[in-house]
MDAnalysis code that builds the backbone (N, CA, C; Angstrom):
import MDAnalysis as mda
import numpy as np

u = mda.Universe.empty(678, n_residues=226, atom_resindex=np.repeat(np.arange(226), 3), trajectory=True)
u.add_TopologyAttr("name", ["N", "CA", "C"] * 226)
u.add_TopologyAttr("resid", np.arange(1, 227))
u.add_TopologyAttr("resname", ["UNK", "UNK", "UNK", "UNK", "UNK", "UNK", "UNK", "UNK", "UNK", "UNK", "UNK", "UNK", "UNK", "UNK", "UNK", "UNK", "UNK", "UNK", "UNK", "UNK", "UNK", "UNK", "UNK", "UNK", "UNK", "UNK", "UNK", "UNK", "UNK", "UNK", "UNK", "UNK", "UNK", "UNK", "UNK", "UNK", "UNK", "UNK", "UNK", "UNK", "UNK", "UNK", "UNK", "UNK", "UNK", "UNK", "UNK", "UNK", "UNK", "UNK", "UNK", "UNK", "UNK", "UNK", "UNK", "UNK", "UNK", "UNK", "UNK", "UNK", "UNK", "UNK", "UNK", "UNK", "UNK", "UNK", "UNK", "UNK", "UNK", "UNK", "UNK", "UNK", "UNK", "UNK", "UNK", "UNK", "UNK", "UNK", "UNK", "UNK", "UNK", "UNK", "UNK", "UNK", "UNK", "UNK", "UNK", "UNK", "UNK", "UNK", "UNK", "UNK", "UNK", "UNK", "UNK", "UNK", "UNK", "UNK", "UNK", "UNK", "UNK", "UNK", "UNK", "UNK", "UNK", "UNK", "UNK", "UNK", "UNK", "UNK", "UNK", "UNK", "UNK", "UNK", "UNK", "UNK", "UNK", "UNK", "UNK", "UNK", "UNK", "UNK", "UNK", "UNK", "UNK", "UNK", "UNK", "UNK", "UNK", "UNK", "UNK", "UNK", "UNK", "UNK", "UNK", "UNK", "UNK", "UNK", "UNK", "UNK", "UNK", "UNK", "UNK", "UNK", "UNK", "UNK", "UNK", "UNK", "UNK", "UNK", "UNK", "UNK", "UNK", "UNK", "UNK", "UNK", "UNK", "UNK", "UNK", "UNK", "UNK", "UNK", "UNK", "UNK", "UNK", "UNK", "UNK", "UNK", "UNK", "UNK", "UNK", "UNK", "UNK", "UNK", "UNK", "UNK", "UNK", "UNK", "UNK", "UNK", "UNK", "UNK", "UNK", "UNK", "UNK", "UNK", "UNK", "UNK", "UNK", "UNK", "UNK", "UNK", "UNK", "UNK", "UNK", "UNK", "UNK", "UNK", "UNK", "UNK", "UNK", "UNK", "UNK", "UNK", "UNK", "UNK", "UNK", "UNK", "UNK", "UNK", "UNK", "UNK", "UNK", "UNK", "UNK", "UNK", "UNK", "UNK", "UNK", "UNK", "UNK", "UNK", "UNK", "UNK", "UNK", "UNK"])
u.atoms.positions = np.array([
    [11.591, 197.569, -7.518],
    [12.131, 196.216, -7.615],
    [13.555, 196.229, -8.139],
    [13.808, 197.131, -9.437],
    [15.375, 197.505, -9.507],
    [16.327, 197.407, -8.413],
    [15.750, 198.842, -8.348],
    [16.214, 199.050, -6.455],
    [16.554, 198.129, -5.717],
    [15.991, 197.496, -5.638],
    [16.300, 195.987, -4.663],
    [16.908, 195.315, -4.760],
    [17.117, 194.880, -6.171],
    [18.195, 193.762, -6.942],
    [19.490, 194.768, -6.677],
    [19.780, 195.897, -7.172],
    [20.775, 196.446, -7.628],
    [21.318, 196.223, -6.018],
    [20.791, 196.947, -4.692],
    [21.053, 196.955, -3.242],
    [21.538, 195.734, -3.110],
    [20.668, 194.754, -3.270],
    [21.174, 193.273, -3.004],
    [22.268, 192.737, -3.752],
    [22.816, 193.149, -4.917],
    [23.721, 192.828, -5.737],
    [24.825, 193.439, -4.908],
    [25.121, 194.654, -4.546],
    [25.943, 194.999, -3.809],
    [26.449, 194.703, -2.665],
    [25.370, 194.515, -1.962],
    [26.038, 193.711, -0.594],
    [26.322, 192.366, -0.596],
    [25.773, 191.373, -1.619],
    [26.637, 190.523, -2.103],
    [28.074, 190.402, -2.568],
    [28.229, 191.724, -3.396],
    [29.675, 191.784, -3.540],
    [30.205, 192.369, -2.773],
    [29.954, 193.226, -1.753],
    [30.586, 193.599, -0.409],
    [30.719, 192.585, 0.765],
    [30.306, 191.507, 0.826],
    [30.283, 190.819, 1.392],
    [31.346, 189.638, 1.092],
    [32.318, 189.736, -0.082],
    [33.218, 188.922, -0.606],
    [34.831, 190.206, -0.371],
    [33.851, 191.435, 0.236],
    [35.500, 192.302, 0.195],
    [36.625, 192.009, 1.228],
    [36.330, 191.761, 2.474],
    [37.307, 191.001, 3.400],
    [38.268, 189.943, 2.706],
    [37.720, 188.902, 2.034],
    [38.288, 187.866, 0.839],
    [38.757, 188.555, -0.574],
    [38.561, 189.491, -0.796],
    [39.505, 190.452, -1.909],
    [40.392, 190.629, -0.926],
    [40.572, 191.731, 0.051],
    [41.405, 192.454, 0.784],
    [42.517, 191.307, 1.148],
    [42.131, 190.128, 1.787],
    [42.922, 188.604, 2.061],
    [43.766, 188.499, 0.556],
    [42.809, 188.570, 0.039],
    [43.924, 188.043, -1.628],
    [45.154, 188.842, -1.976],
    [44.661, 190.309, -1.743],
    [45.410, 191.452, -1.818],
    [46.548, 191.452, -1.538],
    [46.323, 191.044, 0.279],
    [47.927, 191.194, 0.887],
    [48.767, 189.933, 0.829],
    [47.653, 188.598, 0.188],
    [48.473, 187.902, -0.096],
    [49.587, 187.879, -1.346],
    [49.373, 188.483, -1.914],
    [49.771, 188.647, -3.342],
    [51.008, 189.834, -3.123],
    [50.470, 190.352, -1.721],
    [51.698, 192.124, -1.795],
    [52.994, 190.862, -0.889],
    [52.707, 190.313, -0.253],
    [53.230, 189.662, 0.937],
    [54.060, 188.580, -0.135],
    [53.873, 187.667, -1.222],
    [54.252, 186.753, -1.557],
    [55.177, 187.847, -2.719],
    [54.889, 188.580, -3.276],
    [55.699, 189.436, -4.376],
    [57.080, 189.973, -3.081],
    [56.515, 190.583, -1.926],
    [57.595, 191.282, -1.251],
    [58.757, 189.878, -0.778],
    [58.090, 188.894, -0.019],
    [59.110, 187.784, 0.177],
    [59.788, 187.419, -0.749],
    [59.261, 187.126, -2.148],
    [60.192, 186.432, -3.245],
    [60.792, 187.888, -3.542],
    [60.652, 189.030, -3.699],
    [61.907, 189.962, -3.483],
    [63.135, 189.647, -2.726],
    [62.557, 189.758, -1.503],
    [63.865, 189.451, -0.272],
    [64.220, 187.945, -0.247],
    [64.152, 187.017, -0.639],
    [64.476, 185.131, -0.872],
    [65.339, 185.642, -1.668],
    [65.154, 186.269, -3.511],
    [66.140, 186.319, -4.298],
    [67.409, 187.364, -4.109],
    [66.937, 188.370, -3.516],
    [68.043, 189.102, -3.141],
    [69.084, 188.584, -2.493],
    [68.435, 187.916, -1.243],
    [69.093, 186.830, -0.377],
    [70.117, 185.735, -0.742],
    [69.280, 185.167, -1.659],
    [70.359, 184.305, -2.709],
    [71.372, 184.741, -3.546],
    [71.071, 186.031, -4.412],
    [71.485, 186.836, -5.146],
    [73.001, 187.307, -3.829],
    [72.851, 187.615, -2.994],
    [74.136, 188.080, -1.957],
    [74.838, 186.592, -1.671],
    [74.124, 186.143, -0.968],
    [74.947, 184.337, -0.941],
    [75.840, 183.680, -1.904],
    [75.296, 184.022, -3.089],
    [76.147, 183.614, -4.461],
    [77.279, 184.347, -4.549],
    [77.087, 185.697, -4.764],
    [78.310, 186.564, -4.487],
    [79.370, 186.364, -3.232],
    [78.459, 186.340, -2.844],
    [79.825, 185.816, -1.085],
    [80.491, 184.228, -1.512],
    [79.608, 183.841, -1.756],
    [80.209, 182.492, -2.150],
    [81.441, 182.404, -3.264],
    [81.474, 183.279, -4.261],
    [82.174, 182.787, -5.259],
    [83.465, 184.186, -4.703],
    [83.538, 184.896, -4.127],
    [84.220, 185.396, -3.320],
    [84.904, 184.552, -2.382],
    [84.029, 183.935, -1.583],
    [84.921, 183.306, -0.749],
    [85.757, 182.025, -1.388],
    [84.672, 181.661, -2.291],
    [86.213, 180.324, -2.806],
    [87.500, 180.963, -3.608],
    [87.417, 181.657, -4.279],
    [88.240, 182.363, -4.995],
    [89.173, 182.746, -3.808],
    [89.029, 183.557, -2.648],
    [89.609, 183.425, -1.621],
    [90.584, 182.042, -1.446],
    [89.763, 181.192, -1.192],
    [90.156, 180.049, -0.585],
    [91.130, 179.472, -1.480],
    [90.897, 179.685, -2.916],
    [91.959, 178.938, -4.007],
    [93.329, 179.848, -4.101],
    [93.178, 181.202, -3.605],
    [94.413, 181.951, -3.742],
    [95.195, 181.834, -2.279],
    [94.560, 180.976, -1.154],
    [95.243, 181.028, 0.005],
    [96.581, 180.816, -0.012],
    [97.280, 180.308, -1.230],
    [98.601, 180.165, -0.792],
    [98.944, 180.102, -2.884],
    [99.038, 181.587, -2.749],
    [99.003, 181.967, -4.350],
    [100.871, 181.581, -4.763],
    [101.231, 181.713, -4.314],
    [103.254, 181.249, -4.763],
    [103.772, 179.941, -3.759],
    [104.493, 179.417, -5.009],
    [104.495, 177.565, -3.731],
    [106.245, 177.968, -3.729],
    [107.468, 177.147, -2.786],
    [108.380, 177.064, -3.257],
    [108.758, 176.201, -4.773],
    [107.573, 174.953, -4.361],
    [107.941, 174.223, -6.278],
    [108.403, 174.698, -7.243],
    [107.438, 175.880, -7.827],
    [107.745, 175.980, -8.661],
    [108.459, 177.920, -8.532],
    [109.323, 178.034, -8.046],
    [110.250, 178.953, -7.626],
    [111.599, 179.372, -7.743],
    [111.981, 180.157, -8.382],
    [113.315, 179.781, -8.574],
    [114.188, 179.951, -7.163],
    [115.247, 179.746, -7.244],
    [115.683, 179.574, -5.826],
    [116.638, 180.272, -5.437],
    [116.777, 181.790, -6.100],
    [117.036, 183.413, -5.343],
    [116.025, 183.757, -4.987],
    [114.860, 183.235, -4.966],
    [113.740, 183.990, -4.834],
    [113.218, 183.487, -3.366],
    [112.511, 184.869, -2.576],
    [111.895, 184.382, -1.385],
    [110.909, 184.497, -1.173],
    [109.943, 183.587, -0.713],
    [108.675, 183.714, -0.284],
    [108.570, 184.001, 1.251],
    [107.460, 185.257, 1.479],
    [107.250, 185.508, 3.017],
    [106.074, 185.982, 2.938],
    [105.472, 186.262, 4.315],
    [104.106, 186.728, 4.478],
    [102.638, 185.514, 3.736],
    [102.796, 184.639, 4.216],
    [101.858, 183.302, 3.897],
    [102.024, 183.157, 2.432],
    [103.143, 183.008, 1.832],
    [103.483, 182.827, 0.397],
    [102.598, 183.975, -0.540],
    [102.615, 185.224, -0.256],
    [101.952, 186.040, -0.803],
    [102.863, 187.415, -1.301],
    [104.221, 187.160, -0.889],
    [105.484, 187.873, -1.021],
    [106.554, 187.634, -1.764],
    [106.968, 187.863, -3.064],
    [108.265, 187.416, -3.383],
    [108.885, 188.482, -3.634],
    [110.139, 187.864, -2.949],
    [111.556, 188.990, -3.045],
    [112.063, 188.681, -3.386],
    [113.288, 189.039, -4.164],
    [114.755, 188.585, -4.962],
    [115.717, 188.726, -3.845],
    [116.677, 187.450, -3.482],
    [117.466, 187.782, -2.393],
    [118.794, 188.117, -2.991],
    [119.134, 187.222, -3.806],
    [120.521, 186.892, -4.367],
    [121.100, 185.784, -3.991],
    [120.589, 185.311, -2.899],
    [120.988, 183.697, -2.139],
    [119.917, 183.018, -1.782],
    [120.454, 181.753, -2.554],
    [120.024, 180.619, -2.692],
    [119.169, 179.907, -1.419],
    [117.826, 179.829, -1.698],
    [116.870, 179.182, -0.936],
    [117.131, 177.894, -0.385],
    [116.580, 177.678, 0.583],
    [116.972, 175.948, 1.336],
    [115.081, 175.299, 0.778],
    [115.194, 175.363, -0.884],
    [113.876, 174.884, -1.383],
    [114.408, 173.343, -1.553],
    [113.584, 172.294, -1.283],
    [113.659, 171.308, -1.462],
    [113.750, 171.104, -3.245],
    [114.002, 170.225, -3.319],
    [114.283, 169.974, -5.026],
    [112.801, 169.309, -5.737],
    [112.443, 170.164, -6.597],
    [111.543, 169.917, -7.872],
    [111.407, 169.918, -8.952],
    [110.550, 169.043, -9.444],
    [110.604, 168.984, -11.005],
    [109.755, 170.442, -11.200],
    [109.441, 171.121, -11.343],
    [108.747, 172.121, -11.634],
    [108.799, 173.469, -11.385],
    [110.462, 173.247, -10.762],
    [111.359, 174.878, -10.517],
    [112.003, 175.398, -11.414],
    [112.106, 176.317, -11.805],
    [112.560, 177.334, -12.655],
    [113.886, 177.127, -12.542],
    [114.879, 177.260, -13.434],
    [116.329, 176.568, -13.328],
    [117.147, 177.983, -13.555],
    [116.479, 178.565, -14.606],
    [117.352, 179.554, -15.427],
    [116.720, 181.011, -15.735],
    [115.367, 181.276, -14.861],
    [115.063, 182.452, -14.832],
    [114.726, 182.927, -13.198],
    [114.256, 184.219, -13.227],
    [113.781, 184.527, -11.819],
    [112.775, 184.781, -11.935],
    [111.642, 183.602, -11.811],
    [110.042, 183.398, -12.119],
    [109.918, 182.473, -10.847],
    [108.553, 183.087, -10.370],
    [107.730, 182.347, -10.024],
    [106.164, 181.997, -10.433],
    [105.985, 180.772, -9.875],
    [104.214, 180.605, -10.742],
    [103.768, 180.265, -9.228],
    [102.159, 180.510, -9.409],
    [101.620, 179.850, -8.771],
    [100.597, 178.457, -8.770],
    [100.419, 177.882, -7.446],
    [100.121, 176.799, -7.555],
    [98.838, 176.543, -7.966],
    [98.213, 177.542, -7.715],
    [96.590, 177.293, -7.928],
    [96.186, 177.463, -9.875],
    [95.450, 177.164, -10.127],
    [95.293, 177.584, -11.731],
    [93.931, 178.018, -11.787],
    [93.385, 179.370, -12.675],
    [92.492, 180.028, -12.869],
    [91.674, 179.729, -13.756],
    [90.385, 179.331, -13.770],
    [89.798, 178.845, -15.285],
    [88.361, 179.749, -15.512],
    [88.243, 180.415, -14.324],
    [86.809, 181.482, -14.283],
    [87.247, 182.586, -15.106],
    [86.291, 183.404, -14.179],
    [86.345, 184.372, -14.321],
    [87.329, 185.511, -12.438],
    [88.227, 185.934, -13.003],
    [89.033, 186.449, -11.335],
    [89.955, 187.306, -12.047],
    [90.158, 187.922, -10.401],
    [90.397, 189.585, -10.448],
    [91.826, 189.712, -9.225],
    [92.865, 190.341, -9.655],
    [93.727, 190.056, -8.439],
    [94.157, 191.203, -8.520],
    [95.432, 191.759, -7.679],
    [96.274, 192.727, -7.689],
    [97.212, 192.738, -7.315],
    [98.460, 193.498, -7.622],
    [99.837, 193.010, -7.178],
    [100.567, 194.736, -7.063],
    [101.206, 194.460, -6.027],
    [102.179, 195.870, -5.343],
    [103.559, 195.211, -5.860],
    [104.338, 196.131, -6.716],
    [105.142, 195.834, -6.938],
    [106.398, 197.275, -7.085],
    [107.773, 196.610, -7.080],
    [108.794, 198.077, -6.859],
    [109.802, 197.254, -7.967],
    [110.713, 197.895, -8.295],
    [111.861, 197.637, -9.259],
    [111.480, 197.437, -10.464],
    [111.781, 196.013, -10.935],
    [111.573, 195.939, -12.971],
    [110.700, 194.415, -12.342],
    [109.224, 194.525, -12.808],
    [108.643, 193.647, -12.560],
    [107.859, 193.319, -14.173],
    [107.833, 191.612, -14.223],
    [106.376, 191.247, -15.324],
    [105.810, 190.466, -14.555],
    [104.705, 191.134, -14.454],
    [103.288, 190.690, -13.993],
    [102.583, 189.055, -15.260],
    [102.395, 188.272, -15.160],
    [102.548, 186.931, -16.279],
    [100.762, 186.487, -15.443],
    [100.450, 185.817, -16.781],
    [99.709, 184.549, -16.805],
    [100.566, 183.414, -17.966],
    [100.409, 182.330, -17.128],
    [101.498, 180.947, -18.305],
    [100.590, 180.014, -18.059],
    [100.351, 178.601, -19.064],
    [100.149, 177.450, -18.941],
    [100.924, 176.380, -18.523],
    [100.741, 176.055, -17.338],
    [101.365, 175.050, -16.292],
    [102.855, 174.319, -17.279],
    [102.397, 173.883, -18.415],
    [103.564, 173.132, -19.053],
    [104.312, 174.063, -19.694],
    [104.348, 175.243, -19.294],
    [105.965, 175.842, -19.684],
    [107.076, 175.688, -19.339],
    [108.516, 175.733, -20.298],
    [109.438, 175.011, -19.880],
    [110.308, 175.480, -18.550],
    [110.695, 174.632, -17.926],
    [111.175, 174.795, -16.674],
    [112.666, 175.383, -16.569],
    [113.348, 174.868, -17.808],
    [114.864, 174.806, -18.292],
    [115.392, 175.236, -19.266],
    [113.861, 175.576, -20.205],
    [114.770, 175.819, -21.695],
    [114.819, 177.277, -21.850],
    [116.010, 177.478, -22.856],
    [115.847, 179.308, -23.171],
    [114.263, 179.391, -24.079],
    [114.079, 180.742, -23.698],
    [112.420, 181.147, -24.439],
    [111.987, 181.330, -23.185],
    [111.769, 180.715, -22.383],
    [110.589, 180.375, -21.234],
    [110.953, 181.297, -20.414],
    [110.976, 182.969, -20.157],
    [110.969, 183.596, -19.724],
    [109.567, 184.264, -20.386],
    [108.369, 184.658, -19.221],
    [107.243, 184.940, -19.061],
    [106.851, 186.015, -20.371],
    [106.145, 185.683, -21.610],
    [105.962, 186.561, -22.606],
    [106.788, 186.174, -23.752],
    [107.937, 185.590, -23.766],
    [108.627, 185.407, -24.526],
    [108.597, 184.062, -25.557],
    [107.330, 183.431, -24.971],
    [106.840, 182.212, -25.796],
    [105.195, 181.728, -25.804],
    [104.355, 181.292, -26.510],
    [103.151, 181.006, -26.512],
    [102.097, 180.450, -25.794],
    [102.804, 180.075, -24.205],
    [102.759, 179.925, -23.508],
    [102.250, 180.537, -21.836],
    [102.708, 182.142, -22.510],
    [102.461, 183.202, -21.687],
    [102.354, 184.322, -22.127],
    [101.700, 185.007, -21.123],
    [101.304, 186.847, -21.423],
    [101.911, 187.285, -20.258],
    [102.502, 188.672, -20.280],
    [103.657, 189.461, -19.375],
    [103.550, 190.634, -19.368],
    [102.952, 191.802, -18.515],
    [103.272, 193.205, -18.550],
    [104.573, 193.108, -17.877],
    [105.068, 194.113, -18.471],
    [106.189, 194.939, -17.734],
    [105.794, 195.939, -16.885],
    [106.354, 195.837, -15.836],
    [106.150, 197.031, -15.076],
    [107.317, 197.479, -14.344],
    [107.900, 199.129, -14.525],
    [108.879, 199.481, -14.116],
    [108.699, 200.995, -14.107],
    [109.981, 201.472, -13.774],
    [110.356, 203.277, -13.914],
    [110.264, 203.868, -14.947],
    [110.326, 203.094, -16.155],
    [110.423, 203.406, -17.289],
    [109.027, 203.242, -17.868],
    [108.078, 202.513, -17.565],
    [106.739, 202.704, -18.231],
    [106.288, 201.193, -18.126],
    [105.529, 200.456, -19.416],
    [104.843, 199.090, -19.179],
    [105.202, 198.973, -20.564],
    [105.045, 197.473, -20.577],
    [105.811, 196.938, -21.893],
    [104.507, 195.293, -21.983],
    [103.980, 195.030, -22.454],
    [103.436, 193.765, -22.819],
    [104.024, 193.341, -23.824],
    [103.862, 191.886, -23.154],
    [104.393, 190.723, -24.616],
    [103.826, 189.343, -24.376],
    [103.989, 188.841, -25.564],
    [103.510, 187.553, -25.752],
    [104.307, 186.755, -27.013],
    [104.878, 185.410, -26.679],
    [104.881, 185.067, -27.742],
    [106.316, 185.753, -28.204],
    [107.350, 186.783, -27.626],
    [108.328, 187.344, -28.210],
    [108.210, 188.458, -29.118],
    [106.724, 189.002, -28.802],
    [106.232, 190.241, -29.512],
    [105.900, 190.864, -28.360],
    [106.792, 192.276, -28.615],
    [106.823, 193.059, -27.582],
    [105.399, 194.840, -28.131],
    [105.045, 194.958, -27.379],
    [104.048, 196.084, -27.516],
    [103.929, 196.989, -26.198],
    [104.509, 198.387, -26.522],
    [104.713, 199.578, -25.777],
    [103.193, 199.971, -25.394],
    [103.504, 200.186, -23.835],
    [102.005, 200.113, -23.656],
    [101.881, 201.489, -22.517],
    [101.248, 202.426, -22.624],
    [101.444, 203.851, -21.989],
    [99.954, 203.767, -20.847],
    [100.281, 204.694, -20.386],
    [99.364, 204.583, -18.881],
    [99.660, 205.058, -17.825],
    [99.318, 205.545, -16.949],
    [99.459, 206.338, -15.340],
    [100.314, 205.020, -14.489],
    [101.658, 205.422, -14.160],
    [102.902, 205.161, -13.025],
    [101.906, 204.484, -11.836],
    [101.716, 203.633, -11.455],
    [101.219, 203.037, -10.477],
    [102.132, 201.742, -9.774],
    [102.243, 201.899, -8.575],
    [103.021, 200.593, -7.526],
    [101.913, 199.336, -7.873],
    [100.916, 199.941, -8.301],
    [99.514, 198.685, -8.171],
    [99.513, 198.332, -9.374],
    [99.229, 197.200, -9.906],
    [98.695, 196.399, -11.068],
    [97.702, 195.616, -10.750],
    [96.681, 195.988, -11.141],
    [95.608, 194.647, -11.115],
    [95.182, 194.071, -12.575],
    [94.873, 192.858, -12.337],
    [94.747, 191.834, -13.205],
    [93.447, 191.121, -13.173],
    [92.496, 191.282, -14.705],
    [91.353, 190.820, -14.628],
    [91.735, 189.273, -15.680],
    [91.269, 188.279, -15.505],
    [91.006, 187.358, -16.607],
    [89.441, 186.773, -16.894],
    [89.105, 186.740, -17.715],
    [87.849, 186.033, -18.011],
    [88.366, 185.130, -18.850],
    [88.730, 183.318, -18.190],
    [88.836, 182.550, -18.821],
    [88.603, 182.240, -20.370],
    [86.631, 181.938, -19.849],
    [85.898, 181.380, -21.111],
    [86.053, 182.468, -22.223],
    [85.973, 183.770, -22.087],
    [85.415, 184.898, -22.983],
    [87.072, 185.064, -23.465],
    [88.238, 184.647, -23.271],
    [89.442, 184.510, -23.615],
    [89.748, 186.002, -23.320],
    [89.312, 186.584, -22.241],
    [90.148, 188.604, -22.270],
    [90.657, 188.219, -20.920],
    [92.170, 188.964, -21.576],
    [92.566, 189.452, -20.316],
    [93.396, 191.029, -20.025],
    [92.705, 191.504, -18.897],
    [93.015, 193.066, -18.849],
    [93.712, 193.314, -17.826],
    [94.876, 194.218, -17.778],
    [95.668, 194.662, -16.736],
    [95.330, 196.363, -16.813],
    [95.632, 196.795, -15.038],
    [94.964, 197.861, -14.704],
    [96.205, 198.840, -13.870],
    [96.114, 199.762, -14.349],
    [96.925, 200.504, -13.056],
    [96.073, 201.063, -12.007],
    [96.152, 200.657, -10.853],
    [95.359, 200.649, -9.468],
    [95.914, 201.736, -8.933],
    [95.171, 202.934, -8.705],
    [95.576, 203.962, -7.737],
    [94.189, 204.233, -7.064],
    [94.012, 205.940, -6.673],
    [92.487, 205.980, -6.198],
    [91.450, 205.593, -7.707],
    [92.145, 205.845, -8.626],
    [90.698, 205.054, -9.785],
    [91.405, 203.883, -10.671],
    [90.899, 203.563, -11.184],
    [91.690, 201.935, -12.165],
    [91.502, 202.524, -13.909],
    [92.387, 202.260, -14.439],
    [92.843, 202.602, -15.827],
    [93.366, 201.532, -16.174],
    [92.497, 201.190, -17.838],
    [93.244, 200.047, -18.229],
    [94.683, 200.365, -18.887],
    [95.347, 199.748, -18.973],
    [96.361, 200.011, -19.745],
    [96.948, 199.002, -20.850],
    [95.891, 197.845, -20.847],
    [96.476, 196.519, -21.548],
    [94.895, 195.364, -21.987],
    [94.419, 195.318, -22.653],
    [93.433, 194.182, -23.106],
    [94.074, 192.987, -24.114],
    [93.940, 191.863, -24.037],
    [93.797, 190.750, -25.155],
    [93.015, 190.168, -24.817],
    [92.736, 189.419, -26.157],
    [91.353, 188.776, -26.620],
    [91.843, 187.703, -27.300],
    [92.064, 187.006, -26.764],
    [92.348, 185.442, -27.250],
    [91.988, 184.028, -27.173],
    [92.200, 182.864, -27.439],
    [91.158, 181.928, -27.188],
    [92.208, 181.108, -25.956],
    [92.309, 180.577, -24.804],
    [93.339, 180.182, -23.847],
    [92.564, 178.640, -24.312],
    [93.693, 177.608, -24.262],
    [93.717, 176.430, -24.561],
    [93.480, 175.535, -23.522],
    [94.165, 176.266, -22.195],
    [94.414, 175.589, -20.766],
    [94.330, 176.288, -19.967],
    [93.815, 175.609, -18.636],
    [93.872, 176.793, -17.459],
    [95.097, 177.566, -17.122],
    [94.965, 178.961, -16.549],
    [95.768, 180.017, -16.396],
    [96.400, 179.897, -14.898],
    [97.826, 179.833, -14.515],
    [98.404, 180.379, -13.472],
    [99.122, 181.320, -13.300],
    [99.182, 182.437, -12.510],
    [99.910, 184.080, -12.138],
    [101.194, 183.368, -11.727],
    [101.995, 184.339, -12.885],
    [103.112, 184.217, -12.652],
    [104.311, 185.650, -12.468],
    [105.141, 185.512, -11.702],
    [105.720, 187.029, -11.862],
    [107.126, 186.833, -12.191],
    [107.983, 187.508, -13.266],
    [109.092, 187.896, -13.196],
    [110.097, 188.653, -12.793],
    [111.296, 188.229, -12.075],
    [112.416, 189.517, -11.359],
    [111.896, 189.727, -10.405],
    [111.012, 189.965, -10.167],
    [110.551, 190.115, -8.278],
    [111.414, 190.942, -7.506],
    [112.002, 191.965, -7.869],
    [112.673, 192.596, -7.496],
    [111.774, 192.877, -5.668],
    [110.668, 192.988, -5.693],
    [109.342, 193.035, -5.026],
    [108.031, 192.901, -5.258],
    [107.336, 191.878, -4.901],
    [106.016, 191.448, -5.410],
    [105.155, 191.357, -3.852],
    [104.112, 191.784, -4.168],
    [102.956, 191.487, -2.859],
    [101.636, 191.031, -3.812],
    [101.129, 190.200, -3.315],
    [99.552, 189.327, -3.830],
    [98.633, 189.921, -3.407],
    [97.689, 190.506, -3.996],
    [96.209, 190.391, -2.777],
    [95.525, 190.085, -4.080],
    [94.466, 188.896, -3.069],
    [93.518, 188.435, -3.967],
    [92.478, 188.857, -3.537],
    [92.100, 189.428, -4.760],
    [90.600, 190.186, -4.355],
    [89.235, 190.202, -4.064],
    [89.108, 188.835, -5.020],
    [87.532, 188.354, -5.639],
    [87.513, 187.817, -7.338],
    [86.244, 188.033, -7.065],
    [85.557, 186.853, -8.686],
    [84.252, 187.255, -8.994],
    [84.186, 187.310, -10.226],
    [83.050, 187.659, -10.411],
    [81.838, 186.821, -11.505],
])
């Protein structure tokens, strides 16, 4: 009589294994999809904040705010120093008395750029209301802005009219990280590997626009965001 119960107990529960096995692959099937959904999303987001970051640097140097030896070419992603005077329409927000340009867009994320540059260049981040006219307002030289130097002679950061010698591997490339909120910002010498050569850690008051000084030669590429 054991015997019997125990037999019958079993094929009772063998008789529910098709409906285990169902549960099974439902459970392998719903774990594997919500894998591939979030991954999915997880890439979309990234493309996304890539592509706007894209889209906000489409036209990274305006004539506005330009001084007017300076030339823009190659979809405003080029500035050159000519020595003669631009046919820029007149603005309140052009540089009068240095050879700076800013750009139009302003940075408040987190973004990553890079710049090809030749001669005596400062690579700048400034807050939009720096002065247009007054002495000081050359990029680094007031509270307003941060400035590597970049030249033949080595890299030079400043801020504020405090200058700090800054050593590192000769590179045509500079790239430029900012993390708004977290207040850092890091400059890189870009060759086949990236070396920092420059960090601050500060609190930014206002959104950030790339600005460059002397332009002896400047090229933009915007890279991404992260």
């Amino acid at each position: 009589m054991l015997y019997c119960n125990y037999f019958a107990t079993m094929a009772y529960l063998l008789s529910y294994l098709p409906y285990l096995t169902s549960f099974a692959h439902f459970v392998y099937r719903f774990v594997f999809f919500s894998t591939v959904l979030l991954t999915v999303c997880l890439f979309y987001s990234m493309c996304n904040s890539v592509l706007l970051y894209v889209l906000n640097c489409s036209a990274l140097s305006w004539p506005g705010g330009t001084y007017t030896r300076l030339s823009l070419t190659k979809g405003k992603r080029k500035v050159t120093f000519t020595g003669q005077v631009q046919p820029y329409p007149r603005h309140a927000e052009r540089f009068t008395n240095q050879y700076q340009v800013l750009c139009r867009e302003c940075l408040s994320g987190r973004c990553y750029w890079e710049v090809e540059w030749t001669g005596d260049v400062v690579t700048a981040v400034s807050y939009k209301d720096i002065s247009r006219t007054e002495r000081g307002n050359r990029f680094g030289q007031n509270n307003k802005s941060w400035g590597l130097q970049c030249s033949s002679d080595g890299y030079c950061f400043r801020h504020n009219n405090v200058e700090t010698k800054v050593s590192g591997p000769q590179s045509s490339r500079v790239g430029v990280y900012l993390d708004h909120k977290a207040g850092t910002l890091s400059f890189y010498s870009v060759s086949d590997t990236m070396t920092l050569l420059h960090r601050v850690q500060t609190t930014f008051t206002q959104p950030l626009y790339p600005g460059w000084l002397n332009c002896s030669r400047v090229h933009i590429d915007a890279v991404g965001s992260t």
